[in-house]
N, CA and C atoms as an extended XYZ file, in Angstrom:
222
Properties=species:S:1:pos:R:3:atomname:S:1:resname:S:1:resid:I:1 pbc="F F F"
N        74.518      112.894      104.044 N   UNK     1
C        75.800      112.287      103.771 CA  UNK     1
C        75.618      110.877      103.204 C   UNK     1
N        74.756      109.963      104.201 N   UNK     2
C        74.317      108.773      103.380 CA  UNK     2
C        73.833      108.598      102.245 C   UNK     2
N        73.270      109.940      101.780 N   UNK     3
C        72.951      109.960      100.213 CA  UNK     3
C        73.718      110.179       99.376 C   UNK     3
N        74.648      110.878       99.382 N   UNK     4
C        75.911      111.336       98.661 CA  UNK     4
C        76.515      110.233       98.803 C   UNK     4
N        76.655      109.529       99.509 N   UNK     5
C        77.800      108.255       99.139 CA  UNK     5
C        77.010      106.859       98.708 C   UNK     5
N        75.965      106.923       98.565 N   UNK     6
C        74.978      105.933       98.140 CA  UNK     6
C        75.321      106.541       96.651 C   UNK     6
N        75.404      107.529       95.879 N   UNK     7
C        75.348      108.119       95.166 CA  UNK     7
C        76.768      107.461       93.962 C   UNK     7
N        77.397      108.073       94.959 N   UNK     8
C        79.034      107.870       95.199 CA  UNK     8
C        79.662      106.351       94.282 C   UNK     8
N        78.805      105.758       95.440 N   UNK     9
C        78.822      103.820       95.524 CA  UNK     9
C        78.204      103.337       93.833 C   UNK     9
N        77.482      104.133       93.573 N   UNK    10
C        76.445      103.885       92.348 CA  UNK    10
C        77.307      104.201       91.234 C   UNK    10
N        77.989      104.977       91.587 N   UNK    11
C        79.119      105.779       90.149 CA  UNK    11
C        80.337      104.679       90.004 C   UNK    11
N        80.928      104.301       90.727 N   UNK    12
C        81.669      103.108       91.082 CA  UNK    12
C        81.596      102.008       90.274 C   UNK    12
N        80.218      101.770       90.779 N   UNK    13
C        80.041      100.384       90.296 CA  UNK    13
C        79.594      100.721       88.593 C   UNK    13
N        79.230      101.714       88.586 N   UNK    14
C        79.226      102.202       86.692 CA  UNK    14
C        80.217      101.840       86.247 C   UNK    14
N        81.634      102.257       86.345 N   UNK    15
C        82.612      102.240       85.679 CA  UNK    15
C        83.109      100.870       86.289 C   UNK    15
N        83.186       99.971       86.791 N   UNK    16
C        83.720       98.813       87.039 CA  UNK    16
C        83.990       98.265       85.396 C   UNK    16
N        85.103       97.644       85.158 N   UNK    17
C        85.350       96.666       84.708 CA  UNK    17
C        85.600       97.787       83.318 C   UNK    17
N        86.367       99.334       83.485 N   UNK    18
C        87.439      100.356       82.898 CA  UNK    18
C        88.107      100.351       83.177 C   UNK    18
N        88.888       99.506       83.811 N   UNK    19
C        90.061      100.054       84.254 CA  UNK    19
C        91.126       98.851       83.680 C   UNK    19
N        92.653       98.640       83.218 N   UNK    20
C        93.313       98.027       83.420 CA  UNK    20
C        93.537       96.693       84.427 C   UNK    20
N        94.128       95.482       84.507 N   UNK    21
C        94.474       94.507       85.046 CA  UNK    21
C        94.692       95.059       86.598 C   UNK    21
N        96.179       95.423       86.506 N   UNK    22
C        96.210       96.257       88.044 CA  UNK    22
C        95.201       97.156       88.963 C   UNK    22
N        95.345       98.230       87.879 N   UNK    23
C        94.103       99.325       88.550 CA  UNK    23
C        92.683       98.378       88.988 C   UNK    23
N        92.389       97.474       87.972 N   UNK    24
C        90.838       96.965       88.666 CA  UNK    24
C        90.983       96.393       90.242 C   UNK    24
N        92.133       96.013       89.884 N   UNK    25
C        92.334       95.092       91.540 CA  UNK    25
C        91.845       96.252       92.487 C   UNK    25
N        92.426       97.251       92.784 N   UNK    26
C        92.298       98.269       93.247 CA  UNK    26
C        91.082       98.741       93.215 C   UNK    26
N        90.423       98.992       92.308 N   UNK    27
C        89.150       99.422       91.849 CA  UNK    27
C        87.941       98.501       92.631 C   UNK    27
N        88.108       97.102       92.945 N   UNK    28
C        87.381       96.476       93.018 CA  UNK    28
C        87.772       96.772       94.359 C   UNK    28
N        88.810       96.858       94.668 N   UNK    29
C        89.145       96.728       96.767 CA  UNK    29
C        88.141       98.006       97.178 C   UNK    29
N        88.133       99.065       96.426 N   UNK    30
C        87.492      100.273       97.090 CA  UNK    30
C        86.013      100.326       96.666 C   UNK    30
N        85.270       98.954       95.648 N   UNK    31
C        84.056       99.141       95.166 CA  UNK    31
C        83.669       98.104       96.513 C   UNK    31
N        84.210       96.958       96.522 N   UNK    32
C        83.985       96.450       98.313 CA  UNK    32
C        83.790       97.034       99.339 C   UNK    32
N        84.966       97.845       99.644 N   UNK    33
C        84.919       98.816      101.178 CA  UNK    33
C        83.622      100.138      101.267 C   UNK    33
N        83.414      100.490       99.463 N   UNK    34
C        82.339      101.564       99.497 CA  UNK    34
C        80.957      100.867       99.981 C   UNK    34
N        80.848       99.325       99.098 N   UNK    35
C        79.552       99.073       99.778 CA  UNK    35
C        79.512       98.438      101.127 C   UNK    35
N        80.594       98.464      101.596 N   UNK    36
C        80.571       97.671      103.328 CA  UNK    36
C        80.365       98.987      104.241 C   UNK    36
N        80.664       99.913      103.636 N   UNK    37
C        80.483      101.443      104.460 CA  UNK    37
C        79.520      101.687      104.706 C   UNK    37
N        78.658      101.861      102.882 N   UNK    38
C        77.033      101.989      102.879 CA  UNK    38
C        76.392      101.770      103.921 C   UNK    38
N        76.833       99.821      103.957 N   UNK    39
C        76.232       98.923      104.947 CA  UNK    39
C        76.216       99.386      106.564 C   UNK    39
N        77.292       99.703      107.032 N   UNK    40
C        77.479       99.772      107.963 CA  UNK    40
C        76.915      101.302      108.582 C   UNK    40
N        76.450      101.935      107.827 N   UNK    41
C        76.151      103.896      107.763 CA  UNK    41
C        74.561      103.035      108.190 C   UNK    41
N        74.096      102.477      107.307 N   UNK    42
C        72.824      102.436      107.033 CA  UNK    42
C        72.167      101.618      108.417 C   UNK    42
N        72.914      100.230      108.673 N   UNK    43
C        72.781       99.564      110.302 CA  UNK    43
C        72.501      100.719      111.054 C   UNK    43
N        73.259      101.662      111.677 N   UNK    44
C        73.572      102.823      112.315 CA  UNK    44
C        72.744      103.691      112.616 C   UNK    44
N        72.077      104.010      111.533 N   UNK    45
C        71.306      105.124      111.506 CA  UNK    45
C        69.893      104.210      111.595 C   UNK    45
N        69.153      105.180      112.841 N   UNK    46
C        67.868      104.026      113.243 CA  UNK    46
C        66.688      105.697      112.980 C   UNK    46
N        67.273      107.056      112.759 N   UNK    47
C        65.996      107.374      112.452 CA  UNK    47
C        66.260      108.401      110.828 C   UNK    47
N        66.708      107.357      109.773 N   UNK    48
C        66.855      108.029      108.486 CA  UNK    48
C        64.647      108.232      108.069 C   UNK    48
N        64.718      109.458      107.846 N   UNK    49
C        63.567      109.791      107.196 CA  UNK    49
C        63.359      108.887      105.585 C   UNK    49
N        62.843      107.800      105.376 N   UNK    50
C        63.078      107.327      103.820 CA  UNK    50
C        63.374      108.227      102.454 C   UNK    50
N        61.798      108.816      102.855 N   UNK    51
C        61.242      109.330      101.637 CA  UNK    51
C        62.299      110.294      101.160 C   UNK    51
N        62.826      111.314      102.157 N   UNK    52
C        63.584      112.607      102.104 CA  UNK    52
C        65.369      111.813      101.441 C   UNK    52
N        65.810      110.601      102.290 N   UNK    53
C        66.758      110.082      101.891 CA  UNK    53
C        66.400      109.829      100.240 C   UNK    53
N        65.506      108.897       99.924 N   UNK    54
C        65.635      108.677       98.207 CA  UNK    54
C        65.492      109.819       97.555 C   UNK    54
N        64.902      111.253       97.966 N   UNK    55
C        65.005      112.464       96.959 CA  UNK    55
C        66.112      113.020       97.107 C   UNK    55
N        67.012      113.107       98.045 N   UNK    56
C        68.036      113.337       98.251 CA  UNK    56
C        68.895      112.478       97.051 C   UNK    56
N        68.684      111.240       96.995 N   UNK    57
C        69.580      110.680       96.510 CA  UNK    57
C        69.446      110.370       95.093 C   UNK    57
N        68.194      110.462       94.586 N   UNK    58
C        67.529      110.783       93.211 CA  UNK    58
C        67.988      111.516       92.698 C   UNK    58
N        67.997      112.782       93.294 N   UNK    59
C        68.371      114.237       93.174 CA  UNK    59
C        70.474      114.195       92.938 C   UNK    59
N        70.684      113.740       93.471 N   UNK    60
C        71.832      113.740       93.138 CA  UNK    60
C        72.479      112.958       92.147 C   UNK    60
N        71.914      111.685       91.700 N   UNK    61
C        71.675      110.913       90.336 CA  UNK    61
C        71.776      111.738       89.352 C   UNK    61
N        70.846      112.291       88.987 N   UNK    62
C        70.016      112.612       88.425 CA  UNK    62
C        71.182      113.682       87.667 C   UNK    62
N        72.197      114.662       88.809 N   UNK    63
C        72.878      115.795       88.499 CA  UNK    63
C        73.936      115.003       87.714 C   UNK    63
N        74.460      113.779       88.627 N   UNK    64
C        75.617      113.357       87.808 CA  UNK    64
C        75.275      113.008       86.572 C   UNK    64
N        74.572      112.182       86.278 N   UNK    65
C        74.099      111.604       85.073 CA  UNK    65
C        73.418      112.761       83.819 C   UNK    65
N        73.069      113.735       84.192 N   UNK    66
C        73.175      115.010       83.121 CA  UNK    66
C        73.881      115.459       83.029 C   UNK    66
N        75.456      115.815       83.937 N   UNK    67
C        76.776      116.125       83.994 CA  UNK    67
C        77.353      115.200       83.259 C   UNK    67
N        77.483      113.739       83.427 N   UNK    68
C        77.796      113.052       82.279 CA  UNK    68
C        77.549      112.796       80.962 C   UNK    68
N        76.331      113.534       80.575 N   UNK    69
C        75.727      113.646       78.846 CA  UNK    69
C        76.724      114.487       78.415 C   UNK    69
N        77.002      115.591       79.237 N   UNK    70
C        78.046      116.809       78.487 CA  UNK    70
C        79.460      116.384       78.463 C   UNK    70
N        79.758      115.394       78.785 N   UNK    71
C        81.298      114.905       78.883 CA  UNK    71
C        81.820      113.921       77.993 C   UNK    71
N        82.454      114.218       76.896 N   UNK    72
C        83.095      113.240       76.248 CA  UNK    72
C        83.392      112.194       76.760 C   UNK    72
N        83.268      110.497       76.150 N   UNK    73
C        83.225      109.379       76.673 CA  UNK    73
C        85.291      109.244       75.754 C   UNK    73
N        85.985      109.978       76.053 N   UNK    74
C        87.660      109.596       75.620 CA  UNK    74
C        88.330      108.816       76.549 C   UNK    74
């Protein structure tokens, strides 16, 4: 789960600074709370396996970001 939203958090902060005047406000309130979550997941958890967490989370990079080659930038 911590990888998927590490993931998550990473996509976020990609698109920062697309959005409209209003919407960013917004945008930015939930790019805050995503990485205070991270933070607070990650404190928490005292026996994350590393190695398995970064392939996990590589691995899921990796899908979005070839999912995004096939997607028109409109």
């Amino acid at each position: 789960m911590l990888a998927t939203f590490k993931s998550f958090n990473e996509q976020l902060y990609n698109l920062k600074g697309a959005h409209a005047q209003k919407i960013k406000m917004y945008f930015n309130r939930l790019l805050k709370l995503a990485n205070q979550y991270e933070k607070e997941i990650q404190k928490q958890q005292t026996a994350i396996n590393d190695k398995a967490f970064e392939d996990v989370y590589d691995s899921l990079t990796d899908i979005i970001y070839t999912l995004r080659e096939g997607v028109p930038n409109e």
